[in-house]
C-alpha positions in Angstrom: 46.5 -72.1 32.3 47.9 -74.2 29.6 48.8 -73.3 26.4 46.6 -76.0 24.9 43.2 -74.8 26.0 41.1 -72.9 23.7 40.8 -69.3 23.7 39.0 -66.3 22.4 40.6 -66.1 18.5 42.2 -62.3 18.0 40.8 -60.7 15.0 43.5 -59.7 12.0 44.6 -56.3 12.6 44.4 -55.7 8.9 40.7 -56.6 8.4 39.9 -53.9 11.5 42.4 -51.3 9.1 40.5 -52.0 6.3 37.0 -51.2 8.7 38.1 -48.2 9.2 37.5 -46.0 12.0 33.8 -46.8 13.1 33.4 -44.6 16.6 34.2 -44.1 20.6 36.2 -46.7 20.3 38.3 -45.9 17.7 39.1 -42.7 19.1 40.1 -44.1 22.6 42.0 -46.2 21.0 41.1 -48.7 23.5 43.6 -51.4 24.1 42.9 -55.2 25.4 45.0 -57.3 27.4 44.1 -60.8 27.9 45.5 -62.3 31.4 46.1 -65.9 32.5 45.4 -66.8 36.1 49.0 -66.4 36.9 49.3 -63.2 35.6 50.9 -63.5 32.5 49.8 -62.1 28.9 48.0 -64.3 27.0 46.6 -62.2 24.2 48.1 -58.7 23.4 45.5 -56.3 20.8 47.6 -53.8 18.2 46.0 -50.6 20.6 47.7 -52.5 23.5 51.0 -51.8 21.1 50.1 -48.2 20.7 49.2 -47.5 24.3 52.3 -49.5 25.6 55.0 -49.7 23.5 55.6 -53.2 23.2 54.5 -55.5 20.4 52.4 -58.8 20.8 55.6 -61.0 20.9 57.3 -58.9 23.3 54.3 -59.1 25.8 52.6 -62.4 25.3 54.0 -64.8 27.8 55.2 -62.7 29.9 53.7 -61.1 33.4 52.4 -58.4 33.5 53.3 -57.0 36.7 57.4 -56.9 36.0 56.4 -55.9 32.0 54.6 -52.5 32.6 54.9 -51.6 36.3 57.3 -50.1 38.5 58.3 -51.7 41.4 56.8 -49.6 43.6 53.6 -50.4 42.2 53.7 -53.7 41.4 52.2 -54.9 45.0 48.9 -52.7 44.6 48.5 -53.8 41.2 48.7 -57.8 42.0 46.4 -56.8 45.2 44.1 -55.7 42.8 44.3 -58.3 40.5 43.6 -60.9 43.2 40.6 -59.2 44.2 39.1 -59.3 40.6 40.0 -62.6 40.2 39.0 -64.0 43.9 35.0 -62.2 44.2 34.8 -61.7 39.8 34.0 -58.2 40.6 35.6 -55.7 38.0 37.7 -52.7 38.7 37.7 -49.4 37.2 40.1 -46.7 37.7 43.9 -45.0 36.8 47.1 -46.7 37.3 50.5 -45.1 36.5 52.1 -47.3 34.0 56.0 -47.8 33.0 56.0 -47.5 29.0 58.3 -49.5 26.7 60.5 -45.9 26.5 60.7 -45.9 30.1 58.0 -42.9 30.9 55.4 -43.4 33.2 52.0 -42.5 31.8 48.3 -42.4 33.4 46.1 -45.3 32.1 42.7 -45.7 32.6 41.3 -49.8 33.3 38.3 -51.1 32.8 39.1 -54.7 34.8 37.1 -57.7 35.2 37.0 -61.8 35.3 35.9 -64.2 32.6 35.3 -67.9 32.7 35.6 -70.1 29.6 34.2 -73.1 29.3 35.9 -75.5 31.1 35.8 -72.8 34.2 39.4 -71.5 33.9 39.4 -67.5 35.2 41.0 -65.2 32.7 41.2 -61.4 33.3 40.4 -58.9 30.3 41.9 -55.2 31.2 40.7 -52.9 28.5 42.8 -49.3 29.1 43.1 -46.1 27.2 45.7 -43.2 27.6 44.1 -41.1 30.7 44.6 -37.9 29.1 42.8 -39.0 25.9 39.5 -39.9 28.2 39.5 -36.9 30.0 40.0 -35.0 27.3 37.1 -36.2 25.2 35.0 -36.5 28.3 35.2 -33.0 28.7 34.3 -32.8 25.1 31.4 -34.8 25.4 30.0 -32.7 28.5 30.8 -29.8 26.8 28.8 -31.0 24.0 25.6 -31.7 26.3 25.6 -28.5 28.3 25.9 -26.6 24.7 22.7 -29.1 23.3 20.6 -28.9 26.9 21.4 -25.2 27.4 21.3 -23.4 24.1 18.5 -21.1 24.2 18.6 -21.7 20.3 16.8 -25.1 19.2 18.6 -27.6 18.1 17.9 -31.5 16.8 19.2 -34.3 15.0 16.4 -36.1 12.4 17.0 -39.7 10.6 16.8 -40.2 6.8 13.2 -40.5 6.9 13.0 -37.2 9.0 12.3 -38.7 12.2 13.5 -36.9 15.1 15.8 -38.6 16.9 16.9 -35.8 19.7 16.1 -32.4 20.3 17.2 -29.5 22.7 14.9 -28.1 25.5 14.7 -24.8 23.6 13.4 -26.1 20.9 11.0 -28.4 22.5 9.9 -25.3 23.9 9.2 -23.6 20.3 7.5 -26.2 19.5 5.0 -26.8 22.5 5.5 -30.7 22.7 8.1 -32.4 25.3 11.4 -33.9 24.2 10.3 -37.5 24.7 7.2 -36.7 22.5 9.2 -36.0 19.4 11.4 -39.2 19.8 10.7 -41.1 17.0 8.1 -39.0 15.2 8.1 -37.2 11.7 8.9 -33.7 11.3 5.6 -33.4 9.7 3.7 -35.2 12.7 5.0 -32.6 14.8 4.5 -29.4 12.2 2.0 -30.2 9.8 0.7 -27.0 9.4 0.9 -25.6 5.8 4.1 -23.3 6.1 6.2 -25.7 7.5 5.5 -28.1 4.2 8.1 -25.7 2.2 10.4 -26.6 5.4 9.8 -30.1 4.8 10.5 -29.7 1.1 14.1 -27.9 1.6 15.2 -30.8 4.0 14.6 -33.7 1.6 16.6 -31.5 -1.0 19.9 -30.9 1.8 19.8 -34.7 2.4 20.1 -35.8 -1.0 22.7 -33.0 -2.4 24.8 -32.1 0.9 24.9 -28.8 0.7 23.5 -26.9 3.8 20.6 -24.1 3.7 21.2 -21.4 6.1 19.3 -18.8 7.5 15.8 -19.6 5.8 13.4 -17.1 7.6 10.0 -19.7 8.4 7.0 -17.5 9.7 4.2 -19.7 11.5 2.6 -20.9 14.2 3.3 -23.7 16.8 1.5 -25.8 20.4 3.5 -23.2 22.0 1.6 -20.3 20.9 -1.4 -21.4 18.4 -2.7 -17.9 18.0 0.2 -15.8 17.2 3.0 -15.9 14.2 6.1 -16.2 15.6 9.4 -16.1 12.9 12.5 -18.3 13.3 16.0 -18.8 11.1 16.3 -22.3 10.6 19.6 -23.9 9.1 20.2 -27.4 7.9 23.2 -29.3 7.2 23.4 -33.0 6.3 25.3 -35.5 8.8 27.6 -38.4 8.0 29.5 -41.0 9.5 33.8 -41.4 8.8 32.5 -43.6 5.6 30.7 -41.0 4.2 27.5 -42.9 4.7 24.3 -40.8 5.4 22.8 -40.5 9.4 20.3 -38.3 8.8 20.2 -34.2 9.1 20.8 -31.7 11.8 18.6 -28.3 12.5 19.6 -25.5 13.7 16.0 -22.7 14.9 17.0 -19.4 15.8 13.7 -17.3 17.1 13.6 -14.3 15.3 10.0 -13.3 16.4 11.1 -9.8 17.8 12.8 -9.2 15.3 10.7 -10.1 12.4 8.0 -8.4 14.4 10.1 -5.4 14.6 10.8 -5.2 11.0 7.2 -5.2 10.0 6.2 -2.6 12.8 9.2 -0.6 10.4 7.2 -1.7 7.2 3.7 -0.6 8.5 5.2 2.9 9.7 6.5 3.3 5.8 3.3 1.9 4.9 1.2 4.7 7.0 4.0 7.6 5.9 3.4 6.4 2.4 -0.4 6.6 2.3 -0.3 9.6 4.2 2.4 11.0 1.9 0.1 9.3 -1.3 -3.3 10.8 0.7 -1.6 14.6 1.2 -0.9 14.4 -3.2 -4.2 12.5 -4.0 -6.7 13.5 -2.0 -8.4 16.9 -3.1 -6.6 17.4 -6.0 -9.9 19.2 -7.3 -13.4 20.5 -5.9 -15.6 18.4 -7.1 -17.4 16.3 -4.1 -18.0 13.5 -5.9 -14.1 12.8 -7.3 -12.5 13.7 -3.9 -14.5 11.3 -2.2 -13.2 9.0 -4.9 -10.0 10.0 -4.6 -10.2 9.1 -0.5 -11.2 5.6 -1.4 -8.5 4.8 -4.0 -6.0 5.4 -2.1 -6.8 3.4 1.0 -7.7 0.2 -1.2 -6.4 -2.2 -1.3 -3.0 -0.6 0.5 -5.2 -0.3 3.7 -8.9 -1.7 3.1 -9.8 -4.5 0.7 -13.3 -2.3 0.5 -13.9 1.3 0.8 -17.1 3.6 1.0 -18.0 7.1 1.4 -21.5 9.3 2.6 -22.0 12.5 2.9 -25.2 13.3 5.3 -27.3 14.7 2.2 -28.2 17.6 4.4 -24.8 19.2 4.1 -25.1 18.5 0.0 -28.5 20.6 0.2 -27.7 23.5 2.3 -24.0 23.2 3.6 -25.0 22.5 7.3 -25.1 19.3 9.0 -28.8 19.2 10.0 -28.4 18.0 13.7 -32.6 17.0 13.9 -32.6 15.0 10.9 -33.2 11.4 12.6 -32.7 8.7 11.1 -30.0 10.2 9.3 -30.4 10.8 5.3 -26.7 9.8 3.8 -25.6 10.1 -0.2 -23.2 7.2 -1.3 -20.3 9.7 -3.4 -17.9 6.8 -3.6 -17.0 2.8 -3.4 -14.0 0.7 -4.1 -13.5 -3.0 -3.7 -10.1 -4.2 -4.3 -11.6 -6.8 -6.5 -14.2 -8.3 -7.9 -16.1 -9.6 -5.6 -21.0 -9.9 -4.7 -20.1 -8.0 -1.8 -19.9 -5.0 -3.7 -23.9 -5.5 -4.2 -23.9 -4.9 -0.4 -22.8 -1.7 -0.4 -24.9 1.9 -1.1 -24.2 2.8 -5.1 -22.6 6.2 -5.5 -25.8 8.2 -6.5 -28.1 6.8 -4.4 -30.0 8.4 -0.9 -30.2 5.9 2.1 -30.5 5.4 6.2 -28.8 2.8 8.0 -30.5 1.1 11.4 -30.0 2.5 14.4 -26.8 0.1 15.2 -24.9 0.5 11.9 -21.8 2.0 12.4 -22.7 4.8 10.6 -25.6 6.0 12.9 -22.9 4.8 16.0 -20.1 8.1 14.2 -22.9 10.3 13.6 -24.0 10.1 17.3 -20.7 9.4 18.9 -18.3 12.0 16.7 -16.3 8.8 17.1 -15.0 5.9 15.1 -15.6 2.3 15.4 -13.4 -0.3 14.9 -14.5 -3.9 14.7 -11.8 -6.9 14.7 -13.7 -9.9 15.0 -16.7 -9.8 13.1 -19.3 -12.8 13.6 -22.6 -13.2 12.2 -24.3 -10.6 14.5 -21.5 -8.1 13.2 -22.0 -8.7 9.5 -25.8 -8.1 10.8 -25.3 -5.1 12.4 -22.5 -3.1 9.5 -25.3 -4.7 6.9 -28.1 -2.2 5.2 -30.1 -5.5 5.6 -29.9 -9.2 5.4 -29.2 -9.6 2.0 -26.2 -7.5 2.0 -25.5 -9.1 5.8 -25.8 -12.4 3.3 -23.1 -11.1 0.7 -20.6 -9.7 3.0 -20.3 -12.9 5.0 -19.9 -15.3 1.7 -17.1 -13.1 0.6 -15.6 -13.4 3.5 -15.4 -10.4 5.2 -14.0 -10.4 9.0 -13.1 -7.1 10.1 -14.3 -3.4 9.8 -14.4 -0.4 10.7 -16.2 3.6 10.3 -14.8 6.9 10.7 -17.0 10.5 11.0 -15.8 12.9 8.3 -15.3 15.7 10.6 -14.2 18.9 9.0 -14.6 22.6 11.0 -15.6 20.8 13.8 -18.9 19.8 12.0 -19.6 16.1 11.1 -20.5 15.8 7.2 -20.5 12.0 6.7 -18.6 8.4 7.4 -15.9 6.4 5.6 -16.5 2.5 6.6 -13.9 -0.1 5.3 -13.7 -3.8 5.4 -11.4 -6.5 4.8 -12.1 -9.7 3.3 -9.7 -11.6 1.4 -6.5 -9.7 3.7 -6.6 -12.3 6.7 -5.1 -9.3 8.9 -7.5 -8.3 11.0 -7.6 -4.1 11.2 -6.0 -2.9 14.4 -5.7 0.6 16.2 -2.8 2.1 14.1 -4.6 1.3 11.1 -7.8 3.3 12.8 -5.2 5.8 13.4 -4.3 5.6 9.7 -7.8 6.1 8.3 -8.9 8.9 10.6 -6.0 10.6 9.8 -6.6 10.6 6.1 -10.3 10.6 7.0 -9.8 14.2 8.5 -7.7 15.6 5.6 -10.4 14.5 3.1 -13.1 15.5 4.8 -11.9 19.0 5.0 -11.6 18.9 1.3 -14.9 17.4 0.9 -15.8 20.9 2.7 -14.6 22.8 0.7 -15.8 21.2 -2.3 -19.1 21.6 -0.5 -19.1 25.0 0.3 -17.0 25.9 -3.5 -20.1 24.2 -4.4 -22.4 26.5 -2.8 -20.9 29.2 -3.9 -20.5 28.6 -6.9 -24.1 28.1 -7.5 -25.0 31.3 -5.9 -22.5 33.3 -8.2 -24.1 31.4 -11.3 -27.7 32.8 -10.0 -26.1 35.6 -9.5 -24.8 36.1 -13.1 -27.7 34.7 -14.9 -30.0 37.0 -13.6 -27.8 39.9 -14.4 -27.7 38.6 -17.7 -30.3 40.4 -19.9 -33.6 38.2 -21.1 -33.2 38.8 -25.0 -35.0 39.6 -27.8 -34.4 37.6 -31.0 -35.0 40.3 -33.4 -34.6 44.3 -33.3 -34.7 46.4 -35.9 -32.7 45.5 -39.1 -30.9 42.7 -36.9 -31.8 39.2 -35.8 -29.3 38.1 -32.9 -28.6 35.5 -30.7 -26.4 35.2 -27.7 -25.1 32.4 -25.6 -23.5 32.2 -21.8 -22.0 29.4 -20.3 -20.1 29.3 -16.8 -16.9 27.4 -16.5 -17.0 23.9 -15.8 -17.9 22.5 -12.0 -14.0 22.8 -10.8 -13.6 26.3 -11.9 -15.0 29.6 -10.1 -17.7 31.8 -11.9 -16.0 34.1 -13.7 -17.1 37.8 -15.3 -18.3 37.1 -18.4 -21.5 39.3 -19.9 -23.1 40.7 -22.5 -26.0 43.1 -23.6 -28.2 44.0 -26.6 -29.7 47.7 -25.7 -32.4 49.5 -27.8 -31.2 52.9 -28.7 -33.3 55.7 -30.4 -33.5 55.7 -34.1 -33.8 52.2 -34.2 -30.3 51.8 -33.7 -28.9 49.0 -31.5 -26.0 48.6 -28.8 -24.6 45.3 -29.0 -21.8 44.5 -26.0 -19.4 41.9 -24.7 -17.2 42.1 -21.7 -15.2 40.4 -19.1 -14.4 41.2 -15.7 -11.1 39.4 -14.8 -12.0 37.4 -11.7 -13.7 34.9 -10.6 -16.8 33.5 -7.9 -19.6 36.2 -6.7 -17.4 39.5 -6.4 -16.6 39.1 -10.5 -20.5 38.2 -11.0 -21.2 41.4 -9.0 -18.6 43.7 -10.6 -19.9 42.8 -13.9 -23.4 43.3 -12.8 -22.3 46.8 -11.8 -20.6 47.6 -15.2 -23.5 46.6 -17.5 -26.0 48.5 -15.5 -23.6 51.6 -16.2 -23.2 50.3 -19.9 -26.9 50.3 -20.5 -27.1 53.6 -18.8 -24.3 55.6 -20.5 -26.4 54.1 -23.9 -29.2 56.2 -23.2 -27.0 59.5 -23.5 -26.4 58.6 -27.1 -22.3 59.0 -27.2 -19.9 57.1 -30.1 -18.5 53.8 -28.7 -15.1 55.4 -27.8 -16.9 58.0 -25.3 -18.8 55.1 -23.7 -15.5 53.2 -23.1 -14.0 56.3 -21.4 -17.1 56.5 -18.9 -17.0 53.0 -18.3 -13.4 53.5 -17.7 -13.6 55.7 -15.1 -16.1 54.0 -13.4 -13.7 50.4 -13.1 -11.0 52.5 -11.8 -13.4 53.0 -8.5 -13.9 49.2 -8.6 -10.7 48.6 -7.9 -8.5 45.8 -7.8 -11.0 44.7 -11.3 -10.4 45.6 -14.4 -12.1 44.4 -17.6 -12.3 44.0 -21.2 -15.0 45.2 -23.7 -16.2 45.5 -27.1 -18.9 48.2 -27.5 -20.9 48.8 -30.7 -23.8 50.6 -32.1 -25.9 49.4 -35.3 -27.3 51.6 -37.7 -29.6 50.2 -39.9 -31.1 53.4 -41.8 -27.5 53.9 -42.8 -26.3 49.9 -42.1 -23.4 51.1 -40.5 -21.7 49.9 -37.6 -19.6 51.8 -35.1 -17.1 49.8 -33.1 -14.6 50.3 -30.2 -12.4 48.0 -28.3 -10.9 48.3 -24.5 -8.8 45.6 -24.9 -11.0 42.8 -26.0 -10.5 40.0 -28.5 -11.2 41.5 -31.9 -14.8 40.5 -33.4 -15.3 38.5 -36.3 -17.1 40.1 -39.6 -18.7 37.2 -41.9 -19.4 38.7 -45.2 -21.2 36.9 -47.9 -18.9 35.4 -50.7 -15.9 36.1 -48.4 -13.9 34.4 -46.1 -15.0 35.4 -42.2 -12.3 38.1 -40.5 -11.0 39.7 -37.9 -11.8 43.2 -37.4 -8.6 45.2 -37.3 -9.2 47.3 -34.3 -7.3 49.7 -32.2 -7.0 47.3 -29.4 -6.9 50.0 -26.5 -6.3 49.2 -23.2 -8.7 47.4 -20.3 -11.0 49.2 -18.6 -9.9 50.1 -15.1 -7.0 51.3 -16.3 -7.4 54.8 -16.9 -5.0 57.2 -19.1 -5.3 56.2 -22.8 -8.0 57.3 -25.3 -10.4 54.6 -27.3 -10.8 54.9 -30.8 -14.3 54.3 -32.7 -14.2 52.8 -35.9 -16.9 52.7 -38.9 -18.1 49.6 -40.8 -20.2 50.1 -44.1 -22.6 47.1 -43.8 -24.4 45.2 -46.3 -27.6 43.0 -45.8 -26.4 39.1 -44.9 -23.4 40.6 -43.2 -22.8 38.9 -39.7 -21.1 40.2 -36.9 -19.3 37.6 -33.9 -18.5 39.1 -30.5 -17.0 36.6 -27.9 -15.5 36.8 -24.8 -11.3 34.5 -24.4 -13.4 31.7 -23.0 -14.5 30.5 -26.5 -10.3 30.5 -27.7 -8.0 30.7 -25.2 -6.9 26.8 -23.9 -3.9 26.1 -21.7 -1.9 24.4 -24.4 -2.7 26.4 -27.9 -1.3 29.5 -29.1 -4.2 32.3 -29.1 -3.1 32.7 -32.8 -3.8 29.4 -33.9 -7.3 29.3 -32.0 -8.4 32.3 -33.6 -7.3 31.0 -36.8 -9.8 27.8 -35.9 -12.4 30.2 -34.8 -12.2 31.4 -38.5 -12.4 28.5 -40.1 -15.5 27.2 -38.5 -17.1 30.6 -39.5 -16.7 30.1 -42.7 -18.9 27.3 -43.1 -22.7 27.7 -43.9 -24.9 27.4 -40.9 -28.7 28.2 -40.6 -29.4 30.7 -37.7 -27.6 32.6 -35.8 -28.6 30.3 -32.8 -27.2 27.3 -34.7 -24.0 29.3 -35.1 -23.5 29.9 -31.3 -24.5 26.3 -30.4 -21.5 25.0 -32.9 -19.3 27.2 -31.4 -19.6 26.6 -27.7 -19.9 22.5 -28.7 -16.9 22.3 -31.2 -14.2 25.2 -30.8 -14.6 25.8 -26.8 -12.1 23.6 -24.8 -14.1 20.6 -23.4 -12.4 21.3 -20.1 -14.4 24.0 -19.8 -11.5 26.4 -17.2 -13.2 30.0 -18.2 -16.7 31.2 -19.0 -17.9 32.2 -22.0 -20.5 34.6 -23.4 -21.4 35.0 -27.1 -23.2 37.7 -29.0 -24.1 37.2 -32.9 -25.8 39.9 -35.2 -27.2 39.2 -38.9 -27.8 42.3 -40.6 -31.3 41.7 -42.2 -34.1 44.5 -44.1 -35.6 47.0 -41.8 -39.3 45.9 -41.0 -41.1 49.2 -39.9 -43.0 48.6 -36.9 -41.2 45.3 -35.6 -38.7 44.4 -34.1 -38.8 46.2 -30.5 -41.5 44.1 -29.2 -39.5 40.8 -27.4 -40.1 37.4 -28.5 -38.6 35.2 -25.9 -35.9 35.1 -23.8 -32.6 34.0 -25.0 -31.1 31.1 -24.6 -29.1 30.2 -21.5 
């Protein structure tokens, strides 16, 4: 071809410099060659100056055969070179090649014909170094199998978050094939609400660059719309040689067993924690009501969003389940709601007596012995866990989607049911949290028992000591009295307290006040035993010390009690009073004009045990005077020094009050310790002028 025809114009090898590296291409380093007809260079590119080792004005001109083949391979070469040029059909392949330093090197060609204008045939070779292709070939397949067959998900997403590839894996996460998220958004694809924080942190990695790793997503996908799974995703932003950005690469990691087995971990801390919480909570007293409370504070809102608790009312009455009873009479003791919420209005108020339909999973435990759990509930569930259709109403507009009831089964006897809901906590209830609640269900229920049954017994012991307690007379001869007994609050036993006003000849009076250490019905009995023998050993007319020493003897055969007692006998023909102490707090003597004191007694020693002598000691009395007996329940608290509660005791004495009666009542309701842990019993005397004729004839009973 001649020189003067037109060509295709070579680009300035500076301008592609000052390009910069833009790909493939680049990294080849792929060289052209432009041949003439003949065989001879015509244009020459700078790669073919790299690859070759000789420079455009070393090559161009010359042919190409004698240039950069060895002989022995020059005839195969120009063989090929016909053929391309005869039938315009490229060749592709590797042909050893002589190098300007005289090594042969492995080239791969890319050959074929072009036709300018006027028709001429040129041949274009483009080559790169052999050992270059292969090696990023391998690189390249490498690449793919590591994309196609990483069971982790991988993708690539434009600047506007469009996915341009993804791996199998994660098209498998997802539920949608590979083609399918060509070209669509990341939120087309995962528009559900946990994946908008997703969205958020890619925006934020394309525009500053830096890379978030190992964010923990927990949702759900196509691939499995009814179950959370958990994955690690990681982003990092992509760029090209120039810096510019292409868009964002993600990196999903599933994490579901994992996640899954970490909150299996947190619910078994969860149940060890509420049963730990339950074993210190529950039962902490015997009161019914509180325990019952105390079970449903500690399951919401760790377990239960709602909580309530019935006791089958027969058990309240008599301490038995009453298996005839049909339908079933229950007392609400307790409800919780984790919030404020109408649905409480569907539940029983603590207090209150009610029976529940045949279906309610109340009546289901009570006839089963069994619990019940419910998952799902739909609107024949709210129906049937409903006392009616109004609650059925409020339960379903708060929400509520899961429950389930648990017999309180203590001493093998059922005693009531514990149902629980969930309304606002999406998580349905599943077995281990029935496990859960039956668990702490059957701790508390035994306590409930016994709260029951101390209950019970308590009551009888109270019976018991009232009606040992005497019926008293206001007024006896040169004395008007007034006495006072009240047991020990409802989480305390019964305890031993007593006291007696006995009629002696002469118009005297024995006034007494004792207390058997102890508590429940064998301290009520005890102390019904001693003052029968106290208002026995009266009759035989003996000085207070002599009674003390009989009443002595007799405890020490009433072993293991032993009790305190203040024993004295009123005079009024002489208005005297003689007085002796086994042990007992001292009484108080209220004189007019002077401040109340303590009488300073021989103290002695309890009765029961045996061995010392009692002292009786004389009082000269004068009309007005008052005298206080009491039993430690009126002055002893947990926290105060005896001292300074007698010294209280004292001090409210000395104020005017007008009766006797009105004296014990500001006693018991100011100076005893409101919570109430020991009985009391209080005995006043006012000394007042002998009325012949009165005074032995009763006129009432005193006041309980």
């Amino acid at each position: 071809m001649s020189r003067g025809k037109q060509h295709p114009q070579q680009t300035d090898p500076s301008q592609d410099q000052a390009a910069g590296p833009t790909g493939l291409m680049d990294l080849l380093g792929v060289a052209a060659v432009l041949l003439e007809a003949d065989g001879r260079v015509d244009m020459w590119s700078p790669q073919a100056e790299a690859l070759f080792g000789y420079s455009r004005a070393e090559a161009v001109g010359q042919y190409a055969a004698p240039l950069l083949l060895r002989p022995e391979h020059r005839d195969a070469a120009i063989m090929l070179f016909a053929q391309v040029m005869e039938t315009g059909r490229g060749w592709a392949g590797a042909f050893p090649i002589r190098h300007k330093d005289g090594s042969t090197r492995m080239v791969e060609f890319r050959n074929m014909r072009l036709t300018d204008s006027l028709g001429d045939h040129y041949a274009l070779g483009l080559a790169t170094d052999r050992a270059t292709l292969r090696q990023v070939e391998r690189n390249v397949a490498l690449s793919s199998r590591l994309v196609t067959q990483a069971p982790i998900g991988l993708s690539v997403l434009d600047t506007d978050l469009r996915f341009v590839a993804v791996n199998p894996a994660l098209a498998a996460m997802h539920g949608i094939p590979e083609a399918d998220h060509v070209g669509r958004r990341f939120r087309e694809i995962l528009p559900m609400l946990p994946y908008l924080t997703v969205e958020s942190s890619m925006h934020k990695v394309l525009a500053s660059g830096a890379p978030l790793v190992n964010k923990q997503v927990v949702g759900r996908t196509s691939a499995d719309p009814d179950t959370d799974h958990a994955w690690m995703v990681s982003f990092y932003r992509l760029e090209d040689h120039q810096g510019s950005v292409l868009g964002l690469a993600c990196v999903v990691v599933d994490v579901t067993d994992r996640y899954r087995a970490a909150r299996a971990a947190d619910q078994a801390q969860r149940r060890l924690r509420l049963m730990a919480e339950g074993s210190a909570r529950i039962g902490t007293t015997l009161g019914v009501e509180r325990t019952a409370q105390e079970l449903a504070d500690v399951l919401v809102p760790d377990l239960a969003d709602m909580a309530a608790v019935d006791l089958l009312d027969s058990v309240l009455r008599t301490g038995r389940t009453d298996v005839g009873e049909s339908p079933p009479l229950f007392r609400a003791l307790a409800v919780k709601t984790a919030y404020s919420t109408d649905a409480a209005r569907a539940l029983v108020p603590p207090g209150s007596l009610t029976t529940y339909h045949e279906d309610h999973p109340a009546a289901h435990c009570i006839r089963s012995r069994s619990p019940l759990l419910m998952t799902h509930l739909d609107r024949g569930g709210l129906t049937r866990i409903a006392a009616d259709s109004e609650a059925a109403r409020l339960l379903e507009e708060a929400g509520v989607h899961s429950d389930m009831a648990i017999p309180l089964i203590a001493r093998e006897q059922i005693i009531g049911v514990m149902g629980l809901a969930r309304a606002r906590n999406p998580v349905p209830f599943t077995r281990d949290d029935l496990t859960l609640a039956c668990e702490l269900a059957s701790r508390a229920a035994l306590s409930i028992d016994n709260a029951v049954l101390h209950h019970h017994v308590r009551r009888a012991a109270e019976t018991l000591q009232r009606s040992l307690l005497p019926q008293l007379s206001p007024c006896h001869p040169g004395l008007e009295v007034a006495a006072r007994y009240r047991p020990s609050q409802a989480f305390s036993e019964v305890g031993g307290d007593w006291y007696d006003v006995i009629p002696l000849p002469g118009d005297r009076t024995a006034l007494a006040v004792g207390d058997v250490m102890g508590s429940g019905i064998p301290a009520a009995t005890t102390m019904g035993r001693l003052r029968t023998a106290t208002s026995t050993l009266a009759d035989l007319d003996l000085d207070p010390a002599r009674i003390l020493t009989h009443l002595d003897k007799i405890t020490l055969g009433l072993d293991p009690y032993i009790a305190t007692c203040v024993y004295a006998i009123h005079d009024p023909h002489r208005v005297r009073l003689q007085v002796a102490s086994a042990g007992h707090l001292p009484p108080v003597l209220i004189r007019d004009g002077r401040p109340p004191e303590l009488l300073d007694l021989p103290t002695g020693t309890p009765l029961g045990v045996g061995g010392v002598p009692f002292e009786t000691v004389t009082l000269e009395l004068q009309l007005g005077d008052q005298l206080v007996l009491y039993t430690d329940g009126l002055v002893e608290t947990r926290n105060d020094p005896i001292d300074e509660r007698l010294d209280d005791l004292l001090r409210m004495l000395s104020q005017p009050y007008r009766s006797v009666d009105d004296t014990c009542d500001r006693l018991l309701g100011q100076l005893r310790d409101p919570a109430g842990h020991d009985d009391v019993a209080i005995l006043i005397a006012r000394v007042q002028p002998l009325v012949r004729g009165s005074g032995r004839e009763p006129r009432g009973p005193a006041r309980p």
